[in-house]
C-alpha positions in Angstrom: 0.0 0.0 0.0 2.9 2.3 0.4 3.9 2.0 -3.2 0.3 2.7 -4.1 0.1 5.6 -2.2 3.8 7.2 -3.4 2.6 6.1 -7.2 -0.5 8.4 -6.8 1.2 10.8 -5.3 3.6 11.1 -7.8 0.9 11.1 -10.9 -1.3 13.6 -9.0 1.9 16.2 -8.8 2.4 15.1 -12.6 -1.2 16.1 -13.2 -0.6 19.3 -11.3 2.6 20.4 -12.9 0.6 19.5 -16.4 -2.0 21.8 -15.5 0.3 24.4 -14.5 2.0 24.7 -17.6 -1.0 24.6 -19.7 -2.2 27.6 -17.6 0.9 29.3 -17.9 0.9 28.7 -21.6 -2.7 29.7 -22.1 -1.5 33.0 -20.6 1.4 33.5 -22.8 -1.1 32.7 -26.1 -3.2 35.3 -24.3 -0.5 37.8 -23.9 0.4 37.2 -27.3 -2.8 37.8 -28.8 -3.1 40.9 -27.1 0.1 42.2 -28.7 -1.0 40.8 -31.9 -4.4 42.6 -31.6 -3.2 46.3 -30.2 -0.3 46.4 -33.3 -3.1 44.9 -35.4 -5.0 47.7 -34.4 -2.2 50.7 -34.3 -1.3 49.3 -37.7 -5.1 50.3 -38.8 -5.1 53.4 -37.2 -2.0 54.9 -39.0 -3.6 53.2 -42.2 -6.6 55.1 -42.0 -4.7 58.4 -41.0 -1.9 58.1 -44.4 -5.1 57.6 -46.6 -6.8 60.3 -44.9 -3.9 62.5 -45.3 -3.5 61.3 -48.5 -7.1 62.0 -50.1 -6.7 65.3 -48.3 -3.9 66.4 -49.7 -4.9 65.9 -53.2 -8.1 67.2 -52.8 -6.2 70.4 -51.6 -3.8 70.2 -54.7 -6.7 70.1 -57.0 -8.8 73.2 -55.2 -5.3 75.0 -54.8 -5.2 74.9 -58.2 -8.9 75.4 -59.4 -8.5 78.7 -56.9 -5.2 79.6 -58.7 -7.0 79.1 -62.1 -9.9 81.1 -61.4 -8.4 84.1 -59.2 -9.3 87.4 -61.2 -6.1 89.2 -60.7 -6.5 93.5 -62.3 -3.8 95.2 -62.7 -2.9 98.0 -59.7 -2.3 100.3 -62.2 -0.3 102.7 -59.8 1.1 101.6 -56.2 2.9 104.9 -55.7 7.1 104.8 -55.0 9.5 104.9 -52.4 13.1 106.3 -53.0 14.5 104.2 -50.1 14.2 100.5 -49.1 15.7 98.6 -46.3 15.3 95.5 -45.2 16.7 94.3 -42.2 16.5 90.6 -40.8 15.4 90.9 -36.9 15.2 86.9 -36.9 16.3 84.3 -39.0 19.1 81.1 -39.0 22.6 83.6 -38.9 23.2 86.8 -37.6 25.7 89.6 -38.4 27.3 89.2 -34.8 26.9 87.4 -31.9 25.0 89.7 -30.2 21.7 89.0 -31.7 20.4 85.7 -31.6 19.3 83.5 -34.1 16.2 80.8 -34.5 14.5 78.8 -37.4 12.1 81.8 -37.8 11.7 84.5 -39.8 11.2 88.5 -38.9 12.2 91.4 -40.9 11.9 95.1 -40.5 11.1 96.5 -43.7 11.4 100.8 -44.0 9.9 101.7 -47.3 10.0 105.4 -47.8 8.2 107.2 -44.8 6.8 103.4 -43.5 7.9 101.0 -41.4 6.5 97.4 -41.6 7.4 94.6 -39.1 7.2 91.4 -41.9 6.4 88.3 -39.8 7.5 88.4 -36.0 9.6 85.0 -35.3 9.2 81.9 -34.0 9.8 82.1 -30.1 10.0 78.2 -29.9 10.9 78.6 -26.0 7.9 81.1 -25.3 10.4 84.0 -23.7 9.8 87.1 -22.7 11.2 89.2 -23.6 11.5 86.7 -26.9 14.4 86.9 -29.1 12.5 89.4 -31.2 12.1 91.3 -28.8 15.3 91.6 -27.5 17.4 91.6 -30.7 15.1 94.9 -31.2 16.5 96.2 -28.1 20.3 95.6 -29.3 19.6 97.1 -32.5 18.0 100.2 -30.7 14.1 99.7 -32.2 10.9 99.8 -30.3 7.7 98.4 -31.6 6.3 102.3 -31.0 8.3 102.5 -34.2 5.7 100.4 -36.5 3.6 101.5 -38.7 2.0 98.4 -39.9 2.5 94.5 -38.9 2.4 92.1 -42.0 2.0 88.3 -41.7 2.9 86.1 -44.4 1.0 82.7 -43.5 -0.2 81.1 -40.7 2.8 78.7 -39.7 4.8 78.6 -35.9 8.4 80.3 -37.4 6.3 83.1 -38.5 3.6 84.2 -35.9 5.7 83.9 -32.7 5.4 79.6 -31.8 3.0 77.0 -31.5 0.5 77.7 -29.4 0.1 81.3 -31.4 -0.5 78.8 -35.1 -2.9 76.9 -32.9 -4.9 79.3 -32.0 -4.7 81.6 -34.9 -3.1 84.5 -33.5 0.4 86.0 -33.4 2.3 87.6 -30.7 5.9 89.4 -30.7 6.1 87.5 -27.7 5.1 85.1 -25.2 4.5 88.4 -22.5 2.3 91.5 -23.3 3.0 93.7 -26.1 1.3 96.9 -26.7 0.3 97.0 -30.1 -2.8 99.4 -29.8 -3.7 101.0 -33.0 -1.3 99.0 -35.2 -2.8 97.9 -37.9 -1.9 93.7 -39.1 -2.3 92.5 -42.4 -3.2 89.2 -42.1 -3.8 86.5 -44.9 -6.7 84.6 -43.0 -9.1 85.7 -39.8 -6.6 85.9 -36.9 -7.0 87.5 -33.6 -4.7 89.4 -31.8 -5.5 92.0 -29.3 -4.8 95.5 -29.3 -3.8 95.3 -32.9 -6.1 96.5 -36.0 -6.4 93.0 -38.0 -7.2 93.6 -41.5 -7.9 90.7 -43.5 -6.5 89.8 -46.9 -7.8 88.5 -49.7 -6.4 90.0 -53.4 -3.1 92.5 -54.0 -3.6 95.4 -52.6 -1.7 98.7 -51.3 -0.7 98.8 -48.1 1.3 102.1 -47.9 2.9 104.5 -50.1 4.4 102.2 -52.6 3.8 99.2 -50.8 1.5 96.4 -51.9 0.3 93.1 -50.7 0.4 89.9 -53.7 -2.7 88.8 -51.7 -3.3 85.5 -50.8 -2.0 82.3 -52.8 -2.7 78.9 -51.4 -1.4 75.8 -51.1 -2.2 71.9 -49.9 0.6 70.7 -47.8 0.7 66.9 -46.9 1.1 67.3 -43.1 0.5 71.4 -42.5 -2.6 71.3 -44.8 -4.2 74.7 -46.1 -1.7 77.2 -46.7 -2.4 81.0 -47.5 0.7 83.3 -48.0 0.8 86.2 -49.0 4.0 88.6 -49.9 4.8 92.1 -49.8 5.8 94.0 -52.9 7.7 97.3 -53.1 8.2 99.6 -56.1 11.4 101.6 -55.7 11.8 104.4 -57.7 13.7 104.0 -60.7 14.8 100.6 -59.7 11.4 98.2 -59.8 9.6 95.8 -57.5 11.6 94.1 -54.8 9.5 91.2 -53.5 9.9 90.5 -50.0 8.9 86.6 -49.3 7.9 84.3 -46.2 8.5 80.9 -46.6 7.3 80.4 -50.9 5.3 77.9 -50.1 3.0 79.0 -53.1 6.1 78.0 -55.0 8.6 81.0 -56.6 6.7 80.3 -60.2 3.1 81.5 -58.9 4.6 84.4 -56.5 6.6 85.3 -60.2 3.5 85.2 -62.2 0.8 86.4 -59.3 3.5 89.7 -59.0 3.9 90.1 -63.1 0.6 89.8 -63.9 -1.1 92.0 -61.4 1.9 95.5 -60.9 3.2 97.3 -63.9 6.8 97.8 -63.0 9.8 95.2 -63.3 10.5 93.0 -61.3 14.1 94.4 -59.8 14.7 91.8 -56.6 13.5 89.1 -54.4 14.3 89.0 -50.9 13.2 86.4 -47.6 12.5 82.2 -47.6 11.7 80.1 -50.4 12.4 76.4 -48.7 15.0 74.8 -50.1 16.0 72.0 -47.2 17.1 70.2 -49.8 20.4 68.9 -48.0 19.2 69.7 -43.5 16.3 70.9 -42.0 16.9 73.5 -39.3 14.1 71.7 -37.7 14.4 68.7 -36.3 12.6 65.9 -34.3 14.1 62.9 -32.7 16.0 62.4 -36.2 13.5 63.7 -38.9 14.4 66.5 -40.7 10.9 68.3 -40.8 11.1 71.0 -43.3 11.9 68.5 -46.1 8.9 66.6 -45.4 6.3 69.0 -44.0 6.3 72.2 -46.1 7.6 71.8 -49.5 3.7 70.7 -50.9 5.1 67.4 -52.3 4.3 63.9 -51.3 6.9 62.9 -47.8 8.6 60.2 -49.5 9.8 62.7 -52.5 10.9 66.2 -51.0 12.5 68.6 -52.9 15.2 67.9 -54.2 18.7 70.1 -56.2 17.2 69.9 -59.4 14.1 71.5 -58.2 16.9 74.6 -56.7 18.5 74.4 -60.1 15.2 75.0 -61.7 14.0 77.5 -59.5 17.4 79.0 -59.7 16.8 79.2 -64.1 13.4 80.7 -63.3 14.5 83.5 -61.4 17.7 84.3 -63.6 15.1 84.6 -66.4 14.0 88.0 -64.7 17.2 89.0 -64.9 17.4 90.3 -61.4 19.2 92.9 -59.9 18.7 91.5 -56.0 18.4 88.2 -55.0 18.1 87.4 -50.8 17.6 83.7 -49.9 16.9 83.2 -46.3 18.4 80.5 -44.2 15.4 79.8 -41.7 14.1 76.8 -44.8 16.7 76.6 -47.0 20.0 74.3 -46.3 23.8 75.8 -46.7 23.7 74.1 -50.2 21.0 75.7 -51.7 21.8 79.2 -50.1 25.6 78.4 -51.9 23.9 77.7 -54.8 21.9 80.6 -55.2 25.6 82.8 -54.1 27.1 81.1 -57.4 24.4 81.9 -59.4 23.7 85.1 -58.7 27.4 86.6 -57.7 27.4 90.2 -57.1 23.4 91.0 -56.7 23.2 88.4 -53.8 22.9 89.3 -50.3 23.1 87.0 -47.0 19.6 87.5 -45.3 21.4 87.4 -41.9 20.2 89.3 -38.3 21.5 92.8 -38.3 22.8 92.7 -41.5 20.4 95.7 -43.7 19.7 95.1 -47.3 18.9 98.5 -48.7 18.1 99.3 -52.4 17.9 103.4 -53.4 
């Protein structure tokens, strides 16, 4: 009876140790399955989101270009003249010296004649005050009391003072208050800002004395979606139209043609950001350079590339220009070389503190 009683004990801690490992693999298979089923479902998820983004972005190609197509665009038969121009970069990638500081951003104080213009106010990725605008101002001895006019290009972070200013469709000089009371913006969709006088726009228009807006031309990125820019345009006296550009995103051929076909005198420069990232990305994000992919208006897996510069570069010399100014807040060091070359003595580094002025 012994050996009876040792055999069954022996089977029943079998039977136990069986049912033990079938639990234990019923809960791995269960685990499993449940890993299986969340990256089954994540997989979906980022399915559905590339073919929404997909179908949305052609949809906005086609409507950018229906719009495009069907924009009446009259001649301003007479904008008026300044005898002086100056541009001079408050923000952007290099500066002059290394007293004013730098950002992937764009700002430009812009005197034209008896008017000064504050073109796009930075990108304040940090949310300072005072922000770098502010206080590369101060160094170069400006106030905002100075301003006649603020001018936004397009709605994007680098240009309207950060993120949470794109987000909520606003712009700010920076991240504390700034009296801007009685200054009017011109702004190419509804924005709010307080203090300031936001005037919408829609076609070219004057602005000032010799000053003009191109008015809005739009354009369907893949990621950033419905884009309105707008540029300014100013006709110096005996020289032509100097076109002062945000980022190009409506692509140097349509700001070319929108500018030709609606002011009578030549075109004599163009100065600000055209996004050439075709080599870096002054923005990056654990690894990915985002201006290639986010606002050149191409598909993400083909982003603009040096035959597009070299094309844009022929486009431009066909105007024979007399100024050319690429900015460095969305173009790499080898497209901002390649424009130098091309150009030779009428280019000009768009850097901070360094003033472009045409007379």
């Amino acid at each position: 009876m012994p050996i009876l009683d040792e055999r069954q004990n022996t089977n029943a801690f079998a039977r136990t140790q069986q049912c033990k490992q079938k639990q234990g693999g019923d809960q791995a298979m269960g685990s499993r399955g449940a890993l299986i089923f969340a990256a089954g479902g994540l997989l979906g998820l980022l399915t559905a989101a590339a073919g929404y983004l997909a179908l949305r972005f052609q949809r906005g190609r086609h409507l950018a270009d229906r719009v495009w197509a069907a924009t009446d665009c009259p001649k301003l038969a007479d904008i008026g003249a300044v005898k002086h121009l100056s541009i001079l970069p408050l923000i952007d990638w290099y500066a002059a010296t290394s007293e004013l500081l730098t950002e992937p951003g764009v700002s430009y104080l812009v005197r034209a004649g008896d008017t000064t213009l504050l073109f796009d106010v930075g990108f304040n990725a940090h949310a300072e005050h005072p922000s770098p605008l502010l206080r590369n101002m101060a160094t170069l001895g400006l106030a905002v009391a100075d301003l006649d006019a603020i001018f936004i290009s397009h709605m994007h972070e680098d240009h309207v003072g950060g993120i949470p200013c794109q987000l909520r469709h606003t712009f700010a000089l920076s991240a504390g208050p700034v009296d801007l009371r009685g200054i009017p913006a011109w702004v190419p969709q509804p924005m709010t800002q307080p203090g300031a006088e936001m005037r919408v726009v829609t076609g070219p228009q004057v602005v000032a004395p010799g000053v003009a807006t191109t008015g809005v031309i739009p354009r369907q990125m893949f990621f950033l979606g419905w884009t309105q820019e707008q540029s300014i345009v100013v006709n110096v006296e005996g020289k032509g139209l100097v076109i002062i550009v945000g980022c190009g995103h409506p692509t140097l051929e349509r700001i070319l043609e929108r500018v030709e076909r609606c002011f009578d005198a030549p075109i004599y420069g163009v100065v600000g950001g055209l996004h050439y990232p075709v080599t870096a990305s002054r923005e990056m994000l654990a690894g990915i350079p985002l201006q290639r992919i986010l606002g050149t208006g191409k598909w993400p897996w083909d982003p603009i590339n040096r035959a597009d510069v070299r094309d844009n570069i022929a486009l431009l010399q066909s105007r024979h220009p007399f100024l050319v100014g690429l900015s460095p807040h969305d173009s790499c060091d080898w497209s901002i070389t390649a424009f130098r070359k091309a150009f030779g003595p009428v280019y000009r580094d768009v850097w901070v503190g360094q003033e472009i002025v045409v007379q």
